[in-house]
N, C-alpha and C positions, 0 to 999 in steps of 0.2 A: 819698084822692084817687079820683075818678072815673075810669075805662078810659078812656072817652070824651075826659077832656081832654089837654090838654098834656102836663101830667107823665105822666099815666098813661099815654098814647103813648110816652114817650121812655121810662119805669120798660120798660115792654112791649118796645121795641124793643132797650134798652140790655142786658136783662136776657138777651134770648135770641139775643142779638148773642155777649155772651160766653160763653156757656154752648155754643155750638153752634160756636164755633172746638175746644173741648175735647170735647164729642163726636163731631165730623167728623173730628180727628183721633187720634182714639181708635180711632176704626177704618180712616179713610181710609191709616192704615200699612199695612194687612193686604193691600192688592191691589199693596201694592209691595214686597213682602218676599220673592217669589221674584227680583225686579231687586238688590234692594239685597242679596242674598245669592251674585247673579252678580258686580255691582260691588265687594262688599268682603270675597268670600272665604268667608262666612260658610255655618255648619252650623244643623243643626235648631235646636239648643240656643242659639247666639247667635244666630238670631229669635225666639226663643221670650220668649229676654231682653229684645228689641228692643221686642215686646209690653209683657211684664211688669216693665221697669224702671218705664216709665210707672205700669201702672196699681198697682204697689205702694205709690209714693211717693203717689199718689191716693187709695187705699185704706186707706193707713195715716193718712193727713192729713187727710184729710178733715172729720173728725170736730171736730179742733182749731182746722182752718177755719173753721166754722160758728163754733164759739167764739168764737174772735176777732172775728168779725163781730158777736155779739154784744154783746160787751165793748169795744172800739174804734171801732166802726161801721160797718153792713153797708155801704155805698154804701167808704165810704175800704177797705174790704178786700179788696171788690170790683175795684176801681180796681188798686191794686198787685197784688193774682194774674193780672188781663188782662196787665198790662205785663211783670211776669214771666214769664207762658208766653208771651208774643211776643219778646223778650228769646231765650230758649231754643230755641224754633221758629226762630230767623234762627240758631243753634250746631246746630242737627240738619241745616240746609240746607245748611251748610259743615263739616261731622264727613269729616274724614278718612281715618278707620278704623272699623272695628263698633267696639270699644271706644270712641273717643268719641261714636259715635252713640250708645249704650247710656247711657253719664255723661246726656249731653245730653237724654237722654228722659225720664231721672228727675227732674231739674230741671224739664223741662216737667212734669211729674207734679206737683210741687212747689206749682206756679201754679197748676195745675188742681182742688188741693185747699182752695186760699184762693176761687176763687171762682166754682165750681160751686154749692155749698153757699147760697152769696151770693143766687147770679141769684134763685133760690125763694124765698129770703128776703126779698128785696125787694118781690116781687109781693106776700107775705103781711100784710108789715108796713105797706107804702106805700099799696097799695089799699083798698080800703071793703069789707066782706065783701062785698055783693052780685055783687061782679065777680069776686070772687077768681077762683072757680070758671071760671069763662069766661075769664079769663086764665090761668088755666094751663093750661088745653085748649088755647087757641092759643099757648102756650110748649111743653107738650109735643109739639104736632103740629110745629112749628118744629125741635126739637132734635131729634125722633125723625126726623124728616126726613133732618136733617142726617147723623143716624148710618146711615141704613140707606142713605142716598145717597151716601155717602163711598164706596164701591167704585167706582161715574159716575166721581166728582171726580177719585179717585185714579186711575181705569186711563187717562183723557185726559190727566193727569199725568205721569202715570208712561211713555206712548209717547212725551213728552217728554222727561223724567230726574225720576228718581224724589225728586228733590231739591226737585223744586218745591211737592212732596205738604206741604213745612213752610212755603215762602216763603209758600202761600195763607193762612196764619194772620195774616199783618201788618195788611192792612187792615182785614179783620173786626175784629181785636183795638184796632185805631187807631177805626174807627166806635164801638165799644163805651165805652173809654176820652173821647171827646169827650161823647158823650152823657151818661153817667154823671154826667162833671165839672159839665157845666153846666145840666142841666136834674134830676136826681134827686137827693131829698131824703135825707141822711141819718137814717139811724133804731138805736136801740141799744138797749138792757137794760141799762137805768140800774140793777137789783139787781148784773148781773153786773161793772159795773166793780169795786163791791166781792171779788169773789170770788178768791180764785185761779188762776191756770189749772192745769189738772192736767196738767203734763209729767211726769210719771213713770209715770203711767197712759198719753197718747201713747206714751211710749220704751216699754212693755211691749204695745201692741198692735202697735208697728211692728214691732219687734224678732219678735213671734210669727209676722207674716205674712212678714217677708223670711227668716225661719229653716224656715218650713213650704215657700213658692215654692221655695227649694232645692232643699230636699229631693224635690220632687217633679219638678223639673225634672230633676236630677241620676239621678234612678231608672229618670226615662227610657232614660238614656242608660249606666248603669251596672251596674244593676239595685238590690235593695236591699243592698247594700254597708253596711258600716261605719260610717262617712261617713253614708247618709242613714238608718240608725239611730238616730246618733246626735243627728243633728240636728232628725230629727223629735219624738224623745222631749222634744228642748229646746223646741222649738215649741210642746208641749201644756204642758209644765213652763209656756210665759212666758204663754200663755192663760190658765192657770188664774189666776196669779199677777196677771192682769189685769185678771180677772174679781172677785179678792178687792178689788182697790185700790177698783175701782166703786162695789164696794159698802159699801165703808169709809170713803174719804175724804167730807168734805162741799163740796166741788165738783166732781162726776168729767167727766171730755171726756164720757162716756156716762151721761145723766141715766138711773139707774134707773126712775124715777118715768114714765120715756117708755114702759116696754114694761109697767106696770100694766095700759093700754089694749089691751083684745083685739085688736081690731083693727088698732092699728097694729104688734102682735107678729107676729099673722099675714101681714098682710101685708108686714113683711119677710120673714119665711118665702117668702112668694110669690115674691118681689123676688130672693133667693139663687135659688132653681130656676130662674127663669125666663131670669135674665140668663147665669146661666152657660151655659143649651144655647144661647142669642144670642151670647156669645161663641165659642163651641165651635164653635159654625156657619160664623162668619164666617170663622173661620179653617180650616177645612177645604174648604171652597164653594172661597173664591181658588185654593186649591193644586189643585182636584179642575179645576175647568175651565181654569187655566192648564196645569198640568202631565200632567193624563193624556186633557181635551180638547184640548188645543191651541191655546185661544184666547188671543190678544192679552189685554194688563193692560186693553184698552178694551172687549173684545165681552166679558171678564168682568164689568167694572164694570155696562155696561147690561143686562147678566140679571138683576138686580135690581131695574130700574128700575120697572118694575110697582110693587112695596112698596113703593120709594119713594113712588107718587102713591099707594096706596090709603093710607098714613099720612099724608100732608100733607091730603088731602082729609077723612079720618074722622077723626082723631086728637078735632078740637075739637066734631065734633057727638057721638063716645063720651064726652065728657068732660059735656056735658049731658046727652046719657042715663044716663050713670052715678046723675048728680042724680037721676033720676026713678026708676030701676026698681032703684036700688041698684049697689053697690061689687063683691055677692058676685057677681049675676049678671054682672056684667060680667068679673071674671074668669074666672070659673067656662068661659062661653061662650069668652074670646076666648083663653083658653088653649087649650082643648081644639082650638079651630080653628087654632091654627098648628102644633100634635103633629101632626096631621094634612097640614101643608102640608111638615113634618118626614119627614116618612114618603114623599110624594110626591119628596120632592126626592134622596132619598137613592138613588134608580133610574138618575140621571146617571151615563153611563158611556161611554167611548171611543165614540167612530159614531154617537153619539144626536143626534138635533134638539135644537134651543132648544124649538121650539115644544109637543112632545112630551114632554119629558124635563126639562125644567127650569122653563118657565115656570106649570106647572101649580102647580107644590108654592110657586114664588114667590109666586103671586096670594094662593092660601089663607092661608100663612103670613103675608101681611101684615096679611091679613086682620083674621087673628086677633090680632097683634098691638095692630093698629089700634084694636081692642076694648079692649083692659087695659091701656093705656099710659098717656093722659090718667086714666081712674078709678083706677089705683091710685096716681098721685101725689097726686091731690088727696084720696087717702082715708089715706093715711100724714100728710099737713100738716093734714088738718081733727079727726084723732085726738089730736095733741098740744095743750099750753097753747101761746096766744099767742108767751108770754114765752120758749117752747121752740123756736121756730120753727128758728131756723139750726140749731140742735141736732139736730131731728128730721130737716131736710133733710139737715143730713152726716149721720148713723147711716144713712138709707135710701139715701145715698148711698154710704157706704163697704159697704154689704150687696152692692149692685148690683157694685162694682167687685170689691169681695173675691171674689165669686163669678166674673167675666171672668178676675180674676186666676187663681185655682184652676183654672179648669175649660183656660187655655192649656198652664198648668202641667202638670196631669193630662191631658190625655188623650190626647194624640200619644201618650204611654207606654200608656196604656187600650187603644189600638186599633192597637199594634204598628209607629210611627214611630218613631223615632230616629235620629244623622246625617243622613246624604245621602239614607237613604230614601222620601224625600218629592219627590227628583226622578223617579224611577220609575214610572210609572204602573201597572203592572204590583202591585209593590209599594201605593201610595197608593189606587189603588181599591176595594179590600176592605177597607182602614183607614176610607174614606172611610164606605165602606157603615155600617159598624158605629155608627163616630160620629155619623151623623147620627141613626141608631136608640135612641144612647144620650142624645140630645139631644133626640129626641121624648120618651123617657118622664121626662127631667126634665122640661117643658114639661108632662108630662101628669099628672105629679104634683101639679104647680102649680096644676090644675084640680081636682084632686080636695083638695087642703088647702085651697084658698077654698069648695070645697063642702060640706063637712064642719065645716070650724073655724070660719068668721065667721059670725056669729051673724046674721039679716035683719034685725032693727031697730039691731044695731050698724052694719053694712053702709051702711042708707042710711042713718042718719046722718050717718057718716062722709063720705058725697058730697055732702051739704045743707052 
């Protein structure tokens, strides 16, 4: 179908309708999680969970998402993950206790891995290649939007009650579901009805990542004890064990035949660096300006706002220059330019200006973002086969979450959080400092492995 017509409208609207309820609130949790930790009691380690219930159950899914979408059809796969993470998001709104908010998150996590996966696959499969391109420039500009604008959403939320951070999932997810149903075409992988699905290979990558998040959660908070010995040894023991089945069985969740392709190996490479210091960020940023600036969940949310418009606004024109001048340059550049907006930002400290102290390192960083966001999606989906499509989007997609997952996980304990120490400012802004520093040179490693490793004529390939 044509972008232009009908369908291709509602494919376009539907697609980034549901996608962008799961990454708004992916992150729009994080600028409510100093309230929701006054409302339910809660310590470093049960936020930390509050995060990482979600994105493990996403992280770990993801992958089998895609599959299914593949095998039963992207659009009906699509369809029930909206309905479930909205379903879940109206049990997060109404949770009790941190322990059921925590259950309730993973379930949304659950939804979010049936049809994140989806939304990219449907542009891929339902569109005419001429547009692809162009539409997912203005899907990633849409989603990246939503993600970096979810601190907005959330801190005007959250001076409300922090409960409503979930209720705004309903209607998006209700728009998304309507459209779907009645104007987008279903599409499948008539090979893979025949196939298997590989649940045993799922159960050993899931099992690797919620045995590893433990572990690093726990060491925070423990040190390395016994306990996260042990269980980390289990972690690499079920990875490896995961990594055999891959490459053994003949239908794996993780097509090997997917990372043949330089390019799109590399640029998951990319995709783990870069998203981890973006989670790492986010979740340090909220606590640094609520707790040891002093700002409201809402004068934190809008010190962001800046990125937010230089991503809504650049997102779809880096996504046709990617076309033109290449995949590598673009990351190469838009990386290096947000380590740098990294490094500005990390000088926010008790007495500082917005304008001085924080909005600097914001602008850059979006910057830079704004740069590698649309070309590395489109250079991960134009690297695989067709027929691989939902496959490739979960793999890039479980990379991206693995690493948010990890990096929530890891680094409060990295840079000397753990308990209550995060209500301190005292405390929190030397943690702060560090982490942002350790988040620029992930970021900035990420420029230097697109510079090095992807090849110029794989490169712009890969964004044609």
């Amino acid at each position: 179908m044509a972008l232009a017509s009908r369908t291709g409208r509602a494919v376009l609207v539907a697609s980034t309708a549901g996608s962008a309820v799961a990454f708004l609130d992916a992150q729009v949790v994080s600028v409510a999680l100093p309230s929701i930790g006054r409302d339910l009691g809660a310590d470093l380690g049960v936020l930390q969970w509050t995060v990482n219930a979600y994105t493990l159950a996403l992280a770990a899914l993801v992958l089998l998402g895609g599959a299914l979408g593949d095998r039963w059809g992207r659009r009906r796969v699509f369809v029930v993950g909206v309905v479930w993470f909205a379903t879940a998001s109206a049990a997060c709104a109404l949770a009790p206790t941190a322990e059921v908010l925590v259950a309730a998150r993973a379930l949304q996590g659950v939804g979010a891995a049936l049809l994140t996966p989806l939304s990219l696959a449907l542009l891929q499969t339902v569109l005419r290649r001429g547009d692809r391109a162009r539409a997912i420039g203005l899907w990633s500009g849409a989603t990246t939007l939503a993600t970096v604008a979810a601190p907005v959403v959330g801190g005007a939320l959250v001076a409300l009650d922090w409960r409503l951070v979930f209720a705004l999932n309903l209607p998006v997810a209700a728009v998304a579901v309507v459209l779907a149903q009645r104007r987008v075409p279903d599409t499948r992988d008539e090979a893979a009805r025949t196939h298997r699905l590989d649940l045993p290979g799922a159960a050993l990558g899931a099992a690797a990542l919620a045995a590893l998040t433990w572990a690093l959660t726990r060491a925070g908070a423990s040190g390395a004890d016994a306990a996260v010995v042990v269980t980390g040894a289990a972690a690499v023991a079920l990875a490896a064990a995961f990594v055999l089945r891959e490459r053994r069985t003949a239908f794996p969740v993780v097509p090997p035949a997917l990372f043949a392709d330089r390019t799109f190996s590399v640029a998951n490479g990319f995709t783990l660096l870069v998203y981890a210091a973006l989670s790492g960020m986010q979740l340090l940023v909220v606590l640094q300006l609520q707790v040891s600036l002093g700002w409201t969940p809402l004068q934190a949310g809008l010190a962001t706002l800046p990125s937010s418009l230089l991503l809504g606004l650049l997102s779809g024109r880096a996504g046709a220059l990617g076309q033109r001048v290449g995949v590598r340059t673009m990351l190469t550049a838009g990386a290096a330019t947000a380590a740098g907006g990294l490094v500005l930002l990390s000088g926010a400290s008790p007495g500082d200006a917005y304008a001085t102290s924080v909005m600097p390192g914001v602008l850059v960083m979006g910057l830079g973002f704004a740069a590698f966001v649309a070309p590395l999606t489109a250079g991960v989906l134009a690297a695989a086969p067709g027929e691989l499509a939902g496959a490739a989007s979960g793999v890039n997609n479980a990379v991206a979450r693995t690493a948010g997952l990890l990096a929530v996980a890891a680094l409060p304990a990295a840079v000397g959080l753990s308990g209550s120490a995060y209500t301190d400012p005292a405390l929190l802004t030397p943690a702060f400092r560090t982490g942002m520093h350790v988040c620029a040179a992930l970021v900035a490693a990420g420029a230097v492995l697109a510079l090095v490793a992807l090849p110029r004529a794989g490169a712009r390939a890969a964004g044609q």
